[in-house]
C-alpha positions in Angstrom: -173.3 59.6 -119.2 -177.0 60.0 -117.4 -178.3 57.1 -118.3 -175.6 54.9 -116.9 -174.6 57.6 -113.5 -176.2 55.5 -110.9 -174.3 52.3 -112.4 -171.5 54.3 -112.2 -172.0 55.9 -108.7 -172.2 52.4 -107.1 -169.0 51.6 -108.5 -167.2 54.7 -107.5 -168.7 54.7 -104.1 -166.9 51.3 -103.7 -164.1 52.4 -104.3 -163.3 50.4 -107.6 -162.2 51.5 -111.0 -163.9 51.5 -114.0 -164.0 51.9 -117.8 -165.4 54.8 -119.5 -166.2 54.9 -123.1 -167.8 58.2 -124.2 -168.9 58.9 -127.4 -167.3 62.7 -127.8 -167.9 63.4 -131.6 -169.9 62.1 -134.5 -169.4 62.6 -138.1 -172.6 61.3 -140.6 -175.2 58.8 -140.3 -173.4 57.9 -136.6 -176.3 56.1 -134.6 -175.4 57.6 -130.8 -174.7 61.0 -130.5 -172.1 62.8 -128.0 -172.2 62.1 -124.6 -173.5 58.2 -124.8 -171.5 56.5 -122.6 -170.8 52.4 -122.1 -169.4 50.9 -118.4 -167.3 48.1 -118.3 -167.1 47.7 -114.8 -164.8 45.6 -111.9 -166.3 42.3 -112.7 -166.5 42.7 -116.4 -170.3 43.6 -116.4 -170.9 46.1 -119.9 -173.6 48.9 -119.1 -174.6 51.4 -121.6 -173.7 51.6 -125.3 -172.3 53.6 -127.5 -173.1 52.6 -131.0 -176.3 50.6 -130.5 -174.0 47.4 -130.9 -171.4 48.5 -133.7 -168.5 48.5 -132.0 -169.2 47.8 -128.1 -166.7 44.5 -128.3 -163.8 47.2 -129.8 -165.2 49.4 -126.6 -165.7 46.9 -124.2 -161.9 45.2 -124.5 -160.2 48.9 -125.0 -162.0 50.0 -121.9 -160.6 46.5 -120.1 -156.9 48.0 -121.5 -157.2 51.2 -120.4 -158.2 50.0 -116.5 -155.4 47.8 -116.7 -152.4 50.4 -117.4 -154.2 53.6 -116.3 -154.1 55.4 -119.7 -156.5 56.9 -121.6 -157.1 56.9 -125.2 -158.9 58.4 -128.0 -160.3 55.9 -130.6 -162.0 56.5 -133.8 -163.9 54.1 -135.1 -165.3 54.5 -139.1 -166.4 52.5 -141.7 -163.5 53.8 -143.7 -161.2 51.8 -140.7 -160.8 48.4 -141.3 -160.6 47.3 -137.7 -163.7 49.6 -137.3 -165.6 47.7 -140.1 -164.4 44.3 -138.6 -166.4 45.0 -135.6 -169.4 46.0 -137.4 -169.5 50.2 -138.3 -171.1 49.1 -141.1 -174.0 52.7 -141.1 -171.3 54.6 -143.0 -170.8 56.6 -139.8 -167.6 57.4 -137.5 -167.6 57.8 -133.9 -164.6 59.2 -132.0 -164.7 57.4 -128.5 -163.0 58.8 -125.6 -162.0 56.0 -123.0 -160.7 56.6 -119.5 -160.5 55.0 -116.2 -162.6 56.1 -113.9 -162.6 56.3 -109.6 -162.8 59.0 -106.4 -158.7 58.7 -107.7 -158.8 60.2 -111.3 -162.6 62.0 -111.2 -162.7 62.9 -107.0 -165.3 65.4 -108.2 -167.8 62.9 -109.4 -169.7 62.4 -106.2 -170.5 66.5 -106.5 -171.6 65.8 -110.0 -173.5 62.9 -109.9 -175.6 64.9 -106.7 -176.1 68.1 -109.1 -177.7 65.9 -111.9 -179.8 64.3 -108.8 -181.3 67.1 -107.7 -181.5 68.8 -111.3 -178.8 71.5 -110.6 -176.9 72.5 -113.9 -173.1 71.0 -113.8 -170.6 70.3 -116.8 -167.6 68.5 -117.0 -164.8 69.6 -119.1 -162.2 67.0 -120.2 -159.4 66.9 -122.6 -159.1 64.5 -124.7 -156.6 65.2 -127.0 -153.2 67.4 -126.3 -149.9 67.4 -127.7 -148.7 66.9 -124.5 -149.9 63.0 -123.1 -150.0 64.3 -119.5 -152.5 66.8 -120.0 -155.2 63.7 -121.5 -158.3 62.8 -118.8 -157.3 65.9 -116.9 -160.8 67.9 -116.3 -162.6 70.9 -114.6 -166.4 70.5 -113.5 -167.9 74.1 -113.8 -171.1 75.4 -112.9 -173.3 78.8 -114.0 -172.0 82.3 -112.1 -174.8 82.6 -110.1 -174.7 79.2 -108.8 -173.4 78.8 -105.5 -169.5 78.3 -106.2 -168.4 79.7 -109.6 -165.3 78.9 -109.1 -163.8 75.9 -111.3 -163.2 72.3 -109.2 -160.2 70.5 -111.0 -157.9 72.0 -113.6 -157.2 71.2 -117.4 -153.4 72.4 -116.5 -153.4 76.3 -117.0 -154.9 78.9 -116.0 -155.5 80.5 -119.5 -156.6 76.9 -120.4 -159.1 76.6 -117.6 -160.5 80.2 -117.8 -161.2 79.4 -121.7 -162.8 76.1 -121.4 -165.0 77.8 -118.3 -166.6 80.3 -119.9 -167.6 78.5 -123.1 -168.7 75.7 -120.9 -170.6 77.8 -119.3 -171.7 79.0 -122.5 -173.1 75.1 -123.8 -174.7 74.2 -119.9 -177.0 77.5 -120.8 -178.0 75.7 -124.1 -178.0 72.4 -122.7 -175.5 71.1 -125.6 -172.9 68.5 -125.3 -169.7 69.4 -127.5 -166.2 68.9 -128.2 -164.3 72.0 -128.4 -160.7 72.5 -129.9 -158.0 75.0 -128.7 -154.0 75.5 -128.4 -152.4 73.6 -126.5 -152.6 76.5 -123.7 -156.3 77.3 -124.6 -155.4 79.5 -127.6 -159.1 80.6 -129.3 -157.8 80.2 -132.5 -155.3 77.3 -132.1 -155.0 73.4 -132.3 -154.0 70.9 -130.7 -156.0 70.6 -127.8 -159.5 68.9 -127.8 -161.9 69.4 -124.6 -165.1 67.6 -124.5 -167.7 69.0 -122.4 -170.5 67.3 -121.1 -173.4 69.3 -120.0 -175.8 68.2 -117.3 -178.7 70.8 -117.5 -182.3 70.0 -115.8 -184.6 67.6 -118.3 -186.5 70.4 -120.9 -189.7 70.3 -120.0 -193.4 69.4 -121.7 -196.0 71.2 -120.3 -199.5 69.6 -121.7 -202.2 71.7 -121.2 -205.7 69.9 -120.7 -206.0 67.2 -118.5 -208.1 64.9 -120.7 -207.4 61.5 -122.1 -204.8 62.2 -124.8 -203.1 64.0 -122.2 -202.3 60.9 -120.2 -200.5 59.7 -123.2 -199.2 62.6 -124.5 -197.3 63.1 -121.0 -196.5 59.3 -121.0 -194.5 59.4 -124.4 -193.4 62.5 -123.5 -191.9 61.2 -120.4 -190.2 58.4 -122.4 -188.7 61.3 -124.6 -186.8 62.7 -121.5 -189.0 65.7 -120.7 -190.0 66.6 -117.1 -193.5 66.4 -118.0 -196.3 69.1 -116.3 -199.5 68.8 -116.9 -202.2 71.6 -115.9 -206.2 72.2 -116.3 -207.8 74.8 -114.1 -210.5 72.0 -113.4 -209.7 69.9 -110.4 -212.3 67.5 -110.8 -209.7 66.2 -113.9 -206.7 67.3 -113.0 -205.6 64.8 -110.7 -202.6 63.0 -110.2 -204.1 58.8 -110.2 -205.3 60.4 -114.1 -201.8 60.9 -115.3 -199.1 59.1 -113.5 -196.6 59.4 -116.4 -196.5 63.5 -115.2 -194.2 64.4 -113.1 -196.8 66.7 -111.4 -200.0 67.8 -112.1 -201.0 72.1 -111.6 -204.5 73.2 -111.0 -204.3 76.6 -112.5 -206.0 78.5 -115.5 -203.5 77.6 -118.3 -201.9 81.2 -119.1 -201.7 82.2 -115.7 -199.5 79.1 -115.1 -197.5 80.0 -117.9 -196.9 83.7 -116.8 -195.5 82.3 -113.6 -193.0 80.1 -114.8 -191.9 82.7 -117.3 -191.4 85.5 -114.6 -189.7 82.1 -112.6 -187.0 81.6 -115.8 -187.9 78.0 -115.7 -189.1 78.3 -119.8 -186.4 78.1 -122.5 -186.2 77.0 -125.9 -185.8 73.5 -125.4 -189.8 73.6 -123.4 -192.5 72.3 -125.4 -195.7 73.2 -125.4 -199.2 70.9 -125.9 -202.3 72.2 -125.8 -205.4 69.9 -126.3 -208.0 71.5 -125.0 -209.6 73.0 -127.9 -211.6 74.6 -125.8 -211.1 78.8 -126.6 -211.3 79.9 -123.0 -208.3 78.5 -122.3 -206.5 77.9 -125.9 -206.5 81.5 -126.9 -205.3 83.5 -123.7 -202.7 80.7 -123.7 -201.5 80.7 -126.7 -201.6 84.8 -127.2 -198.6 84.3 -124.4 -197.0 81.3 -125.6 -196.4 82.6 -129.2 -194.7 85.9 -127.7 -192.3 83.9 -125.6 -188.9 83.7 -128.1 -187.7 81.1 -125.5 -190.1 77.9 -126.5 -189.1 75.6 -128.9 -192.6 74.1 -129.9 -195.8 75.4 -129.4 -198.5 72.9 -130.8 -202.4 73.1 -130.7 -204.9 70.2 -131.2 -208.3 70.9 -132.8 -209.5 70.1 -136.1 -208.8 72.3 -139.1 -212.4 73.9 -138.2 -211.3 74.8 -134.6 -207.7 75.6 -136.4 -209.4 78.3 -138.5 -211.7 79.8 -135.6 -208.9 79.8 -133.2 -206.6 81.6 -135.9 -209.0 84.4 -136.1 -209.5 84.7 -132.0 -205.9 84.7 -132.0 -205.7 87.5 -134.7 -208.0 89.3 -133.1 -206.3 89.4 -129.6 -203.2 91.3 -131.7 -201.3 87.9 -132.1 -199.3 88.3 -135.2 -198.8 86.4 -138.7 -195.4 86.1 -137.5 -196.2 84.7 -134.1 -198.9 82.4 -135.3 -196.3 81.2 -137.9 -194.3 79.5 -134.8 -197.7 77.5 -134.2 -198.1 73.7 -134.8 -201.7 73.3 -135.7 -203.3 70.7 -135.8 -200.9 69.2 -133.8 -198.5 66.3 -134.5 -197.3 64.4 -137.8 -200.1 63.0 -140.3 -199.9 59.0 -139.3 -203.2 58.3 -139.5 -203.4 58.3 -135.8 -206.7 58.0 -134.1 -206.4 56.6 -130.5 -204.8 58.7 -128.1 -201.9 57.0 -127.7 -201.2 57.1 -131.8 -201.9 60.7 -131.4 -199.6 60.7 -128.8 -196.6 59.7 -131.2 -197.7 61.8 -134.1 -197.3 64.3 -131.5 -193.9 63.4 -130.3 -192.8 62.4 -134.0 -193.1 66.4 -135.2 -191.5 67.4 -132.1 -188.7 65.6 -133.0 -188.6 66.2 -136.4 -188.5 70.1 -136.0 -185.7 69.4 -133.2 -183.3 67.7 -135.2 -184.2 68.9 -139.0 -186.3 65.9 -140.1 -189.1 66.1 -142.8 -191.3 63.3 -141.5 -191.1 60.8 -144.6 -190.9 57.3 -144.7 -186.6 56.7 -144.4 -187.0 54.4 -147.5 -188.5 56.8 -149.8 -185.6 59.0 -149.2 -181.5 59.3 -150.1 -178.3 60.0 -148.2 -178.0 60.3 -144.3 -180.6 58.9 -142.0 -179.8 61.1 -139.1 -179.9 65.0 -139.5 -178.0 67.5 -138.1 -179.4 70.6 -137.3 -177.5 74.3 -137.7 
């Protein structure tokens, strides 16, 4: 739902009502994942999707139903369906779509969301969205970490076993910044069924921090920007470092690389979805930084540009430093995916490609070459 929240916002501020479609599970090649949302709002205007153009009519005229008498429903759409494959499912993947009216009367807590996400404060919303009882359907609780400022719950799922289940493992997902569908009994039994909560997680953006401020930074921080990464870029040399160099960043730190690192480590703003660039090749700042980066358990990527000359001497720095063949194991050098690249900005997606590819499990091959699913799905 981020990408269409200001639509939304305006809507709700209004005063009017709109439809929700939210994608809340996906089963095989299914090309949105959990937590794409599509509007259909007042005057019939479609934001959003939520299959890439599968089955946003199906969506789009549900959502219109579900405004009209207030209910909401939980749709699966497949290619084994026929009405799914009449409206174009045709990936071999199956969405389950959650649709709901939405407005300050059935989500009053949205305006406290929607200013968490704005100002990059942690928040999930819980929703069920299945129950053997109908009445319990669209209710939700919005619940932030314990040490934010109210831990306390707003809204209720219609227990209190129910809501004090659903919390805590809400709580557990906004840590990992994962969007999930849940199942319980109907009173928020662990082990039971029956009841299905989805909960969306609005963590901050994971960050990129590029290190080196030269020209394949600029790009590097502009794709990586485009990815959805709060994108830092840092050089201890001010004459390059500058902002009017890389306006993609979202800001730009004068500060010897490892010392930068140190001090948002000791801040907790590094965990394992931050990715790490460095492209200075330059060993005065590559090796104290990366002697700290490859002891940190919480980054996700830690990648090093250089040739395989500069690979090999900066291996043996490393080693010498006390930096272990486990450690240098979690480091992606030289950096990026072999396209061929040569400009920055083709670096720049070789660079992005292998971080995606380690995120979600994919080998990097051409699609074509290849057999079974086209989207992976990682442990």
């Amino acid at each position: 739902m981020r990408d269409v929240l200001d639509q939304l916002m305006g809507w709700w501020r209004a005063g009017e009502t709109v439809g929700v479609g939210t994608v809340v599970a996906t089963f095989r090649s299914a090309p949105r994942p959990a937590g794409a949302s599509m509007l259909v709002g007042p005057g019939g205007e479609a934001v959003g999707s939520v299959s890439g153009g599968c089955v946003e009519g199906a969506v789009y005229e549900l959502s219109q139903e579900v405004v009209e008498d207030g209910t909401p429903v939980l749709q699966r759409y497949g290619v084994s369906d026929d009405d799914a494959f009449s409206v174009g499912l045709t990936c071999g993947g199956i969405l389950d779509v959650f649709v709901e009216p939405v407005s300050q009367r059935t989500f009053p807590e949205l305006g406290d969301v929607a200013a968490d996400v704005a100002a990059g404060r942690p928040v999930a919303v819980a929703t069920v969205i299945e129950h053997p009882d109908p009445s319990w359907v669209g209710r939700r609780v919005v619940v932030r970490p314990e040490d934010a400022g109210s831990t306390e719950p707003a809204g209720t799922l219609g227990s209190q076993r129910a809501d004090a289940a659903v919390t805590d493992d809400a709580r557990g997902l906004l840590a990992a910044g994962r969007t999930e569908t849940l199942t319980y009994g109907p009173d928020g039994e662990r082990r039971g069924e029956g009841m299905r909560v989805f909960v969306s997680a609005f963590a901050p953006r994971p960050r990129m921090l590029v290190f080196g401020a030269i020209d394949f930074a600029a790009a590097v921080a502009h794709v990586g920007s485009f990815l959805g990464y709060r994108v830092t870029v840092c050089d201890a040399r001010p004459v390059f470092a500058t902002t009017s160099r890389f306006p993609a960043a979202d800001e730009v730190v004068v500060e010897w690389p490892h010392q930068y690192l140190e001090r948002e480590t000791a801040a907790g703003r590094i965990d394992g979805r931050t990715v790490v660039c460095v492209l200075t090749h330059d060993p005065k700042f590559d090796v104290p930084l990366l002697e700290r980066a490859l002891r940190l358990p919480e980054v996700g990527y830690i990648g090093a540009m250089g040739s395989r000359r500069t690979h090999e001497d900066r291996l043996e720095r490393l080693r010498e430093a006390g930096v272990t063949e486990e450690e240098l194991g979690r480091l992606s050098s030289p950096i990026g995916l072999d396209l061929g690249a040569r400009t920055p900005e083709e670096t720049a997606v070789s660079i992005a490609a292998e971080i995606v590819a380690l995120q979600w499990g994919g080998g990097g091959s051409r699609l074509q070459d290849g057999a079974g699913p086209i989207h992976h799905h990682p442990d």
